[in-house]
Every structure is written in C-alpha cells, then in structure tokens.
VOVODO-432451 format. One line per 3 residues: number of its first residue (from 1); their letters; for each residue x, y, z of C-alpha. Coordinates in nm, 2 decimals, decimal comma, padded with zeros to 4 digits. Example, Ala and Ser with C-alpha at 12.3 -4.5 7.8 and 13.67 -1.06 7.14 Angstrom:
! residues 2
1	AS	01,23 -00,45 00,78  01,37 -00,11 00,71
***
This chain:
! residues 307
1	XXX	-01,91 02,21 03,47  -01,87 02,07 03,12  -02,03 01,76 03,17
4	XXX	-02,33 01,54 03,09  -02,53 01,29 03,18  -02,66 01,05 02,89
7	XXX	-02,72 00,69 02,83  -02,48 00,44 02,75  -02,38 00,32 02,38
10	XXX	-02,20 00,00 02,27  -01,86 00,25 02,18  -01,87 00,30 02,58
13	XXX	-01,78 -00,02 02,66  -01,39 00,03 02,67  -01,44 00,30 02,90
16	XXX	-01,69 00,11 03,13  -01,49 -00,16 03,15  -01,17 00,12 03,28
19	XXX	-01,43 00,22 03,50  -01,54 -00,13 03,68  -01,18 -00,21 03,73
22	XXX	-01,14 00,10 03,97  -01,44 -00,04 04,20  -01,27 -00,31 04,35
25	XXX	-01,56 -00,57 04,34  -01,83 -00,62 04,51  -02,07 -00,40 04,25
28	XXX	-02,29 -00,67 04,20  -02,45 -00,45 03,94  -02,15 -00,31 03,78
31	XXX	-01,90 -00,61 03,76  -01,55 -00,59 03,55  -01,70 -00,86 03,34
34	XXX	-01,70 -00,73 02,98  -01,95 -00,98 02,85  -02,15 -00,91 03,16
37	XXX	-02,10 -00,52 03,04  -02,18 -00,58 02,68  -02,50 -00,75 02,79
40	XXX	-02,59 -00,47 03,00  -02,51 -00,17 02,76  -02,69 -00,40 02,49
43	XXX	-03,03 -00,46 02,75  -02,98 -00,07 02,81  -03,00 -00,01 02,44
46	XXX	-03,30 -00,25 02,32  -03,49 -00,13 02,67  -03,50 00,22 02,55
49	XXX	-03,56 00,12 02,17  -03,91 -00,01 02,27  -04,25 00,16 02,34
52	XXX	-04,43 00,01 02,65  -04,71 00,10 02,88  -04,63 -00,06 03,17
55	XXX	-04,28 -00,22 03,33  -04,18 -00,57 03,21  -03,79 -00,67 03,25
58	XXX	-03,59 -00,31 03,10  -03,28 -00,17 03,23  -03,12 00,16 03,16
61	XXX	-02,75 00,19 03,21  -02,61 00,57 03,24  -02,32 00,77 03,18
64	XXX	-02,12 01,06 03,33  -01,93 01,20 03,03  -01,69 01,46 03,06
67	XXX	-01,80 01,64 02,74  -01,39 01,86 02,70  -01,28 01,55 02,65
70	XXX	-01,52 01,24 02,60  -01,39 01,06 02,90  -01,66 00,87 03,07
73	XXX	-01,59 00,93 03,47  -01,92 00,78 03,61  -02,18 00,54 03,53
76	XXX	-02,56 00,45 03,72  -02,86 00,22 03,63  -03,18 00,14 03,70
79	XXX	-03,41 -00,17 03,68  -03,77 -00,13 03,56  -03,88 -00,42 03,77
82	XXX	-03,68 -00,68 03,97  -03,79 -01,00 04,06  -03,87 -01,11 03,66
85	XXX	-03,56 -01,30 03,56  -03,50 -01,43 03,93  -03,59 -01,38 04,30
88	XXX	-03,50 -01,04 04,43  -03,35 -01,22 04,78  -03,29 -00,93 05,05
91	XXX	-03,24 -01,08 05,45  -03,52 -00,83 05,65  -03,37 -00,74 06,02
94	XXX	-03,63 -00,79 06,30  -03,61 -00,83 06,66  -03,73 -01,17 06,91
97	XXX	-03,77 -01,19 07,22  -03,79 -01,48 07,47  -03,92 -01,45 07,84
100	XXX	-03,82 -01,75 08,13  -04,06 -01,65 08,46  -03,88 -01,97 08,60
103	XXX	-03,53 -01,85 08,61  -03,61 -01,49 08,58  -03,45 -01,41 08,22
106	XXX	-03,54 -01,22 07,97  -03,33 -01,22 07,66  -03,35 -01,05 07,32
109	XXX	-03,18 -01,01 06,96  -03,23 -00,97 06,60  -03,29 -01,25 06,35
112	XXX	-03,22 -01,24 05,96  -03,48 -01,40 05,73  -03,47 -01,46 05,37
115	XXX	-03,72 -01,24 05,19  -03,87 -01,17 04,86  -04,01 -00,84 05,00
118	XXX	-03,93 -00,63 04,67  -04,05 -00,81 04,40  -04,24 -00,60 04,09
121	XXX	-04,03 -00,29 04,23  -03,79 -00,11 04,03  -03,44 -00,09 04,16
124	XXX	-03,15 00,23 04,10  -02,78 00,10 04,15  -02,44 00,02 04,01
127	XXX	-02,37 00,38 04,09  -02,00 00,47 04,09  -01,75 00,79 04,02
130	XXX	-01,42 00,73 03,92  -01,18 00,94 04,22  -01,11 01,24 04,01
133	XXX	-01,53 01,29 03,93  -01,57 01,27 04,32  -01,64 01,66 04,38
136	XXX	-01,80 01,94 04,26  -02,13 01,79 04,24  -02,13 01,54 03,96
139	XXX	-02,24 01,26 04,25  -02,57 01,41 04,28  -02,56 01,51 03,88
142	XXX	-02,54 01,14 03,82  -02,78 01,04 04,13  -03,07 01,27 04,05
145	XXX	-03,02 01,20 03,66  -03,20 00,88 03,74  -03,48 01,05 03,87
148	XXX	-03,57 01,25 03,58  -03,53 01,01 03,36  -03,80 00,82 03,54
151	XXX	-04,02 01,12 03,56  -03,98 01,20 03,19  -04,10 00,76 03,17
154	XXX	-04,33 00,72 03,42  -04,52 00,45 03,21  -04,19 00,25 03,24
157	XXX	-04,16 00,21 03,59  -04,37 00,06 03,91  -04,45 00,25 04,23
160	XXX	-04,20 00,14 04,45  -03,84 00,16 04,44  -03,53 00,00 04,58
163	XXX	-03,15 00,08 04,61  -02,89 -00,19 04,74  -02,55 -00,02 04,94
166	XXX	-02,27 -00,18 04,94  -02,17 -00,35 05,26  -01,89 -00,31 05,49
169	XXX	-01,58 -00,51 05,39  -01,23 -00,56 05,56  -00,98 -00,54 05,27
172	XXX	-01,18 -00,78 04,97  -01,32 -01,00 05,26  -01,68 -00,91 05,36
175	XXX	-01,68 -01,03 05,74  -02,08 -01,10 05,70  -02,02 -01,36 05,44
178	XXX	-01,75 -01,53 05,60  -01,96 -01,61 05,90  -02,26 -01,71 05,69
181	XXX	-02,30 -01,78 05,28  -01,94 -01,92 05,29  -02,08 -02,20 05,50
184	XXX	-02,30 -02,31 05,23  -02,08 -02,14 04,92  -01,79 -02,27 04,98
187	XXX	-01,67 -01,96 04,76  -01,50 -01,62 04,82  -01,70 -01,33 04,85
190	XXX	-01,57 -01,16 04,54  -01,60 -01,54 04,36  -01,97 -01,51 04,49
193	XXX	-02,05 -01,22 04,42  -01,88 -01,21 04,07  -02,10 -01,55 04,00
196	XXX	-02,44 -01,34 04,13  -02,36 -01,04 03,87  -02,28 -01,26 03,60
199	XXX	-02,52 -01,57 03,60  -02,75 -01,44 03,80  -02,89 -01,57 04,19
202	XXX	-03,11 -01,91 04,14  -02,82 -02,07 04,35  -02,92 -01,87 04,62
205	XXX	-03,23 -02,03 04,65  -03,09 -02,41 04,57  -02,79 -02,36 04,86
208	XXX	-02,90 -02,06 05,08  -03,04 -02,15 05,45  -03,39 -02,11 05,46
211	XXX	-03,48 -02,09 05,84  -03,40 -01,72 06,00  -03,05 -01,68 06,14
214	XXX	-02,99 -01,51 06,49  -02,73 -01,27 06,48  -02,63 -01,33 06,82
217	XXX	-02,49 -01,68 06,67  -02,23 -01,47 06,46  -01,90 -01,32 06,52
220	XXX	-01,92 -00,94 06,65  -01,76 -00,86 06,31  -02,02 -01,00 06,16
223	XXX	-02,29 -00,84 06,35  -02,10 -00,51 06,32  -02,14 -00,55 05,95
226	XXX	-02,52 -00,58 05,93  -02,71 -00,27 05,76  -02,31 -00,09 05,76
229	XXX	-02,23 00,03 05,44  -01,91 00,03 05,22  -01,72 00,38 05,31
232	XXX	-01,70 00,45 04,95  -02,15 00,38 04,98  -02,17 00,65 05,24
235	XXX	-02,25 00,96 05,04  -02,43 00,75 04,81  -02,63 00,64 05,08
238	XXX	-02,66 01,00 05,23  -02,78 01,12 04,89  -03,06 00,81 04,89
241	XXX	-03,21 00,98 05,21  -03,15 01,35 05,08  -03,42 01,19 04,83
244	XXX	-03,66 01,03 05,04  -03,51 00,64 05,06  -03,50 00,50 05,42
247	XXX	-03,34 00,18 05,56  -03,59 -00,04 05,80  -03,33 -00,34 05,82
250	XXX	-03,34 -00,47 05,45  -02,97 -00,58 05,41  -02,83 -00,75 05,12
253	XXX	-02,74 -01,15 05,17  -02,41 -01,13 05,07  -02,23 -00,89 05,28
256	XXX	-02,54 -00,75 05,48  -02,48 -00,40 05,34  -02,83 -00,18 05,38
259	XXX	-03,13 -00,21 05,10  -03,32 00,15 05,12  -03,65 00,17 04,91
262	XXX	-03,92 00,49 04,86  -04,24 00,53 04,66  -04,13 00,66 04,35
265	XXX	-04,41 00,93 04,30  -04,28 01,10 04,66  -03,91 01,13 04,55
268	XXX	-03,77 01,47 04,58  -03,69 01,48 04,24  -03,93 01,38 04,11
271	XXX	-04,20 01,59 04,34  -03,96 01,88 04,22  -03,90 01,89 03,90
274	XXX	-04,11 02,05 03,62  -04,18 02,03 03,28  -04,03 02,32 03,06
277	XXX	-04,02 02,33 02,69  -04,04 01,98 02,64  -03,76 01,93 02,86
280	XXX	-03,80 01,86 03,23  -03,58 02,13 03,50  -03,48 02,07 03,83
283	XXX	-03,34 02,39 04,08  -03,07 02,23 04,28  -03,09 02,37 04,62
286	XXX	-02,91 02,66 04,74  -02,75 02,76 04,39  -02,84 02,92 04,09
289	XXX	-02,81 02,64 03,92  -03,05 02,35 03,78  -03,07 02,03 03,60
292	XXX	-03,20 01,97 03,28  -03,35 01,65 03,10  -03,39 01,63 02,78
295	XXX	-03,52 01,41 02,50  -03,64 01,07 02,56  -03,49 00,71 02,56
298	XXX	-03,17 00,69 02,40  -03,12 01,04 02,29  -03,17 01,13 02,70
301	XXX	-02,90 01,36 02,80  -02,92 01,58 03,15  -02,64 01,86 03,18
304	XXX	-02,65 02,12 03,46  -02,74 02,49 03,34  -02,68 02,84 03,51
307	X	-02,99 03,09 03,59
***
C-alpha cells in the first residue's frame, strides 16, 4: 500500500482545498474555506516548530498521501487543548423525571443542557477520505496515525481526549438545527456552521438558549437526530470505539451529532504500540502488517510496513 501518512505543508493547500469540497459541509473542522485552510496548515506548521512541555493552544493538521503519485486522498487533526481560544460548547443528554400521586402520572424524557464539560482536553477530528481512499485500510492508517503521533508527543497533550461525529443530516438540512439554533440563528445550518469554522463560536454564547431544552418539545425528526451520526461518520465512529472512545450523550449543538471522549494514556494505540529504533511500531491486528512512526514534528511521517 504505497501510501503515507505525514503532516501537512503550505504546497498542500490546493489539494486540501480539492479535498474539503468533496465533504459536503458540515466539517466544522475541515471547512472549504481556503483562508480558514491556510490558517490551519499555517497553525499546524508553527505548532510543530516549537518546543513545549506542556499543552497551550497547538494544532496538528495530517495528510494521507498517496506517495505513486503525490495525490493527497485524506486529511485528520488534532487539537492540543480546546477550550483556549473559545468555549468548547457540547449539549450533555440526561434524563428527568416528574411523579403526580394526585392524578396518578408518572412521566419521563431527556433534557439537553449547554455544557463546557471538555475544556483543557485535547480533541482528534476533521477526519475525512476522499471515496476512492475509502478501502483497503487507509481509514484506520489515517485514524491511528493520530495516535502515534501523540504517543511519540506526550509532553504536548492533556489526559483526556475528545472527538466530535458528524450529525445526521437530511440532504444539507440538519433536522436538529432546524427545530432549535435556527430559532435563535436565524441562519442555515451550513451558513452556521461555516461561520463556527471560520470565526470561531463566541456567538454561541451571546445567542444560544441557556436554560436545558426537553426533547420531548422537538419534532420526532429532531429527536431521532440526537447522538445519530452522519452515515459517512459511522466507521469513523466505529473506529473511535475500536480505540477505546465511548458516547455517554455528549452531542454537538449544531446538529446533535455524538461527542465520544477517552483518557488518552488507555487508547489502544497508544497502550500498544512500542518504541523501536527511534521509531515507534504498531502490529495491526490479524495481519502481518504494522504501522510505523517516525521522526518528530514536522518531519513525522507513518507508512504501513510488512513483517
């Protein structure tokens, strides 16, 4: 499989900016915004430029390169802590109940309530293959890439760890955010969500509803939606809990879509891998194959190798 995993340069930006445009929207942290892009690839850059001891405000931005040809055909990122620049909002799923003696009823639901739960934690995301990359492993190549990297930068990152899924959307409408943030928005949900990637979230906390929302106000569509991930999230999603993530009704604000989070030092990749020759290896299950990190910051590369 002649392909690597390595970080992102400012000469990738054509090619990311290919890429974005095949997603469709709603990757909050991989918009089709080139100066949003340019930022990023530039944030990526000066983050792994810099010696530090503990996690400030870096982000690493990934590539999947086809190396026959120099295509880049995936991309992935991770935040070194969240919550710095802005509020990391999530909406955390719990149930109520309410009890009448008097006319014998019991009733319950779920409300939603605006949460800062994941503050100081570092975040993976903005994960994405282009169609022809989706097979033959490269997913989990470019998945578990993130992981190493982490292990082979432990210094740079906190102990907990987040990942946001995309939610469920019908068409470009997300039926959550029609029955909630468009009240208060007055926006699309790709306008919105475009806005979020690009200049980041404080108008969440000036226009978002602060008191906790009962789903069993909202459409069924809208309920349905809630912790459902985007089809194209599902083996995303499935590779998350492969690694040790799980989902205990952390959903993002703007189409609901499921927040999973770990500790970092009890990922499986992490847990597995080991160091060799300066380099860090990782067996991937049931194969003769394995992983292989090498180098540090920007000169970090992973390619898959045969035993």
């Amino acid at each position: 499989m002649p392909h690597q995993v390595r970080m992102a340069r400012k000469n990738d930006l054509d090619a990311l900016m290919e890429l974005a445009a095949l997603t469709g929207g709603g990757m909050t942290n991989f918009p089709h915004d080139r100066s949003a892009l340019a930022e990023k690839v530039a944030w990526s850059e000066q983050s792994c430029a810099i010696e530090i001891e503990v996690p400030q405000d870096e982000f690493y931005l990934f590539v999947l390169e086809d190396t026959a040809n120099g295509r880049i055909v995936g991309t992935a990122n991770i935040y070194s802590k969240i919550g710095v620049r802005w509020p990391f909002y999530s909406y955390k799923l719990s149930r109520v109940s309410h009890v009448s003696r008097g006319v014998g009823r019991h009733f319950s639901t779920h409300v939603l309530t605006l949460v800062n739960d994941f503050d100081d934690a570092s975040e993976v995301g903005g994960l994405f293959l282009a169609p022809q990359a989706r097979s033959g492993g490269l997913g989990q190549l470019l998945a578990r890439s993130r992981y190493l990297f982490i292990a082979q930068h432990r210094q740079r990152f906190g102990t907990e760890i987040v990942a946001e899924m995309r939610g469920w959307l019908n068409g470009n409408t997300s039926p959550f955010w029609e029955a909630v943030g468009r009240k208060f928005f007055d926006s699309e949900f790709l306008a919105a969500d475009h806005y979020n990637a690009t200049q980041g979230n404080q108008f969440i906390a000036d226009l978002m509803p602060k008191f906790p929302i009962y789903t069993a106000l909202l459409p069924e569509n809208a309920q349905s939606a809630i912790g459902r991930p985007h089809v194209e999230a599902v083996p995303a999603k499935a590779m998350l809990e492969a690694e040790g993530f799980v989902y205990d009704g952390y959903v993002d604000i703007f189409d609901a879509g499921p927040t999973l989070h770990a500790r970092i030092d009890q990922l499986k990749s992490i847990v597995e891998s080991r160091n060799v020759d300066g380099g860090l290896e990782l067996s991937l299950s049931g194969s003769k194959r394995y992983l292989r990190a090498e180098n540090h910051g920007l000169d970090f590369s992973v390619r898959v190798k045969t035993v």
